[in-house]
Each structure stands twice: as structure tokens, then as C-alpha cells.
N, C-alpha and C positions, 0 to 999 in steps of 0.2 A: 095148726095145719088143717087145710081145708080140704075137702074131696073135688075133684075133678068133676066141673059139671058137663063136661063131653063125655063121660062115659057115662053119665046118665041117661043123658040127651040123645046120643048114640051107643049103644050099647055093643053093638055088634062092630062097630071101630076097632081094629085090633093097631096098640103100640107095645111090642113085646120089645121086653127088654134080656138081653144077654151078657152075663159076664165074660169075660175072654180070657182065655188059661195062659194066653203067648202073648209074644210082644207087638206091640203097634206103634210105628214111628207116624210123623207127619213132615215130611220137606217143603217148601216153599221156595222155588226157581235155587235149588241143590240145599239150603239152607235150615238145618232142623231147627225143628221149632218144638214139636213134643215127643218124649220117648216112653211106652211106659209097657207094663203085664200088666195091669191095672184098669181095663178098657172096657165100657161098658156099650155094644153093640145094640141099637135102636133099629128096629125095624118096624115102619108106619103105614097103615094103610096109606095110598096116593103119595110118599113122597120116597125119597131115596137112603139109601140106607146111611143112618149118622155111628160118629164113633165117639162118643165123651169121655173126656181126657180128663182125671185127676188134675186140679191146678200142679200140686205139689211138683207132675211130670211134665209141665208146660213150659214155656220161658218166657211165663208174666210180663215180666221186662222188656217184649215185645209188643208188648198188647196195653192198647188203651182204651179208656172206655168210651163212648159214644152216648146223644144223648138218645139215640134209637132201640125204639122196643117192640114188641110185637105180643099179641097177646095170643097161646096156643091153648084150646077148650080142654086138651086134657092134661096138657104139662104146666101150664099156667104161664106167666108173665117175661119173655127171654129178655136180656139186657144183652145189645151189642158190642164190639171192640172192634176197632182199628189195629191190624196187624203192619208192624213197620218192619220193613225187610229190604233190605239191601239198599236204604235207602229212599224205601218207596214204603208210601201210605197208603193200605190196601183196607176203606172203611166195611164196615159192617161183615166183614166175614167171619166173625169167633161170636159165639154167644154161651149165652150161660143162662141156666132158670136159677135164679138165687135162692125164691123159694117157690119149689115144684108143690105141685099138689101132690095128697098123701100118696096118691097110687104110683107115684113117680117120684118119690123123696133119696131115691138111688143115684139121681142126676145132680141133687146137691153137691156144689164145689168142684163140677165137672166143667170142660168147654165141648163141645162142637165148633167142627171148621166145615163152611161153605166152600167145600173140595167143587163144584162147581160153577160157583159166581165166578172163581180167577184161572190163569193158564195159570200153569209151572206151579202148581199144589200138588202132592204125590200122598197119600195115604197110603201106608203098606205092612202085612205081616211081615216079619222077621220072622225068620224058623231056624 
């Protein structure tokens, strides 16, 4: 496992990460797709706040992989999915770091969903 060279580079970049004590679901146009207590809350300098979902609480079986990647300086290298829902292939909106850099090895075997690339995606506490 390697160190993150954006926190090198930039040192003052803050991506604080947060476990979550309660549940977080995710719908897509009414349709769940993750349920979990399990949730680890991301918050990045410049971007919006993500939610990583244990696979184990996802429904895989929605989701396929793509050949699209993107490479982030201080989480490392995200691999995308295609989310199928109702019928509909909605590409690049799930990703995963398969393998994050050390300072982010919390994100392993986690998703994020791009709650704002699609309409009718709902992120939400449960209480």
C-alpha cells in the first residue's frame, strides 16, 4: 500500500473521513439499491459530500463494471459501474477505490454513488 501523493503535494487539502453511527439508505427513481449502519461519510475540499457503502449492503447485482476510471491524488485510482434500475443503464455513477492509498484504506470494498450526475437518486438518514 502506498501513501497518497496529494497529501504530500498538497498538504493542507483536507478529505476527512467519518464513520456513521445510523443508517443510510440509497433509492434510485423509489428503487433501493443500498441499506446500511455501516457508512463511511467523505467530506473533500471542493467537491460534495460522498457516502461509501460497504458492498456487502449494496445490491451488486445491480451494478456492472465499466471500463472507466479516474485517477484521485489522494484516494488513488476509482473504478466505475453502471447502475441498472428499472430497466435503465445509468453508466458511471457507482465507483469504488479498490485499492485506496494508505491514508484512505477505510474506502476499501466501499461504493459511492453520483447522487448528482442522475434525477430520481435519493440518499438518506433513516432515524
Amino acid at each position: 500500500m502506498s501513501k497518497s501523493p496529494g497529501h504530500r503535494k498538497w498538504p493542507d487539502h483536507r478529505v476527512d473521513e467519518q464513520r456513521l453511527e445510523h443508517r443510510i439508505q440509497v433509492a434510485v427513481n423509489g428503487e433501493l439499491v443500498a441499506d446500511s449502519n455501516d457508512v463511511i461519510r467523505v467530506e473533500e475540499d471542493g467537491s460534495p459530500v460522498r457516502y461509501y457503502f460497504p458492498r456487502w449492503d449494496v445490491k451488486m447485482d445491480m451494478l456492472e463494471p465499466t471500463d472507466t476510471t479516474t485517477e484521485c491524488p489522494f484516494k488513488g485510482m476509482a473504478h466505475y459501474f453502471a447502475l441498472n434500475v428499472n430497466g435503465e443503464s445509468l453508466r458511471d455513477v457507482v465507483w469504488t477505490y479498490e485499492e485506496p492509498y494508505e491514508e484512505h484504506d477505510a474506502l476499501r470494498d466501499r461504493v459511492a454513488f453520483w447522487h448528482e450526475k442522475i434525477d430520481g437518486i435519493d440518499i438518506r438518514e433513516v432515524i
